[in-house]
C-alpha positions as CSV (number, residue, x, y, z in Angstrom):
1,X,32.9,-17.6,9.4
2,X,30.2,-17.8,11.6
3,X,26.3,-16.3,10.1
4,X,24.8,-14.1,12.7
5,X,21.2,-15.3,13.0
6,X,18.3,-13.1,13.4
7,X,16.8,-13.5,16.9
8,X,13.7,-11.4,16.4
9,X,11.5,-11.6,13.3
10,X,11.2,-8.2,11.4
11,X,10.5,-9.9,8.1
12,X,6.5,-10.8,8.5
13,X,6.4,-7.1,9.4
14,X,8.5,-5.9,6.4
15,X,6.0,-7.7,4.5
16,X,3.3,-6.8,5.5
17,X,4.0,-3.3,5.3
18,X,5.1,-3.7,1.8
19,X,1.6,-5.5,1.0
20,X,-0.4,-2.5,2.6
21,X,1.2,-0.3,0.8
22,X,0.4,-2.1,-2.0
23,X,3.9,-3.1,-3.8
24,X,5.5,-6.0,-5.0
25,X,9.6,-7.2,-4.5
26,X,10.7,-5.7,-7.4
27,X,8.8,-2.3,-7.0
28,X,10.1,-1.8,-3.8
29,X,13.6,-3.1,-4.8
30,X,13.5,-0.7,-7.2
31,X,12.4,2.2,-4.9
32,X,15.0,0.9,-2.7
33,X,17.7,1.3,-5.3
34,X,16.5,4.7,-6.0
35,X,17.9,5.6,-2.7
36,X,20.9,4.3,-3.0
37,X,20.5,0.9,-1.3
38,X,21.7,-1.9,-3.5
39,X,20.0,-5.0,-3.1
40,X,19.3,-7.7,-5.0
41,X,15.5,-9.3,-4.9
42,X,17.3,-12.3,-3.7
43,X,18.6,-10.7,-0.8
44,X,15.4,-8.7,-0.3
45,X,13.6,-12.4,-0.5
46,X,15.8,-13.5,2.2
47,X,15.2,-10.5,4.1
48,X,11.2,-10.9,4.7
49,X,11.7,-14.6,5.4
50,X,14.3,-14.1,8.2
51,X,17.2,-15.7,6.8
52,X,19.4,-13.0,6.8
53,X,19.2,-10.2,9.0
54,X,18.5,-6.5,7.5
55,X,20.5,-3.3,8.1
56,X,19.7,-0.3,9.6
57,X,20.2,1.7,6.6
58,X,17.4,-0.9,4.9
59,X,15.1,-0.8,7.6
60,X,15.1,3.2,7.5
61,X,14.7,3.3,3.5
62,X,11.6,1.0,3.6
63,X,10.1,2.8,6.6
64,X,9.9,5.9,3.8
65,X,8.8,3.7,1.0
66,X,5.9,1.9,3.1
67,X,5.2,5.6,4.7
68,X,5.4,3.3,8.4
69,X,6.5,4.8,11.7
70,X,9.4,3.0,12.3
71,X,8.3,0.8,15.3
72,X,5.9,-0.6,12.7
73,X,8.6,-2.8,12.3
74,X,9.0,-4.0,15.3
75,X,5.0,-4.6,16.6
76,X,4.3,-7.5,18.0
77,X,7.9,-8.7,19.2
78,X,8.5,-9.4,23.0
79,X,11.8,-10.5,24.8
């Protein structure tokens, strides 16, 4: 099977939303599972360094946690 490679970077983003906001991986894992999302800090980890891509359903939930508009995630990419 062939791993689908992320061709954007969201994860500096991700984490620098997190760091505003003032949270660490397992806080906002943990907020994250308090919605329902189960994810492992491993997979999180791999999430803000672009080695695996994130889901939509993720991306929404930590939009809420960080309190970020949504194309926060997404400033500073081009085509």
């Amino acid at each position: 099977m062939t791993k689908i490679r992320p061709d954007k970077s969201l994860g500096s983003n991700i984490q620098k939303a997190r760091k505003q906001k003032g949270l660490t991986q397992d806080a906002t894992i943990a907020k994250l599972q308090l919605m329902g999302i189960n994810i492992s800090r491993s997979t999180y980890a791999k999430i803000e360094t672009d080695r695996i891509n994130i889901r939509v359903s993720e991306l929404i939930a930590l939009g809420k946690i960080f309190g970020v508009d949504f194309n926060f995630f997404f400033d500073g990419l081009t085509l």
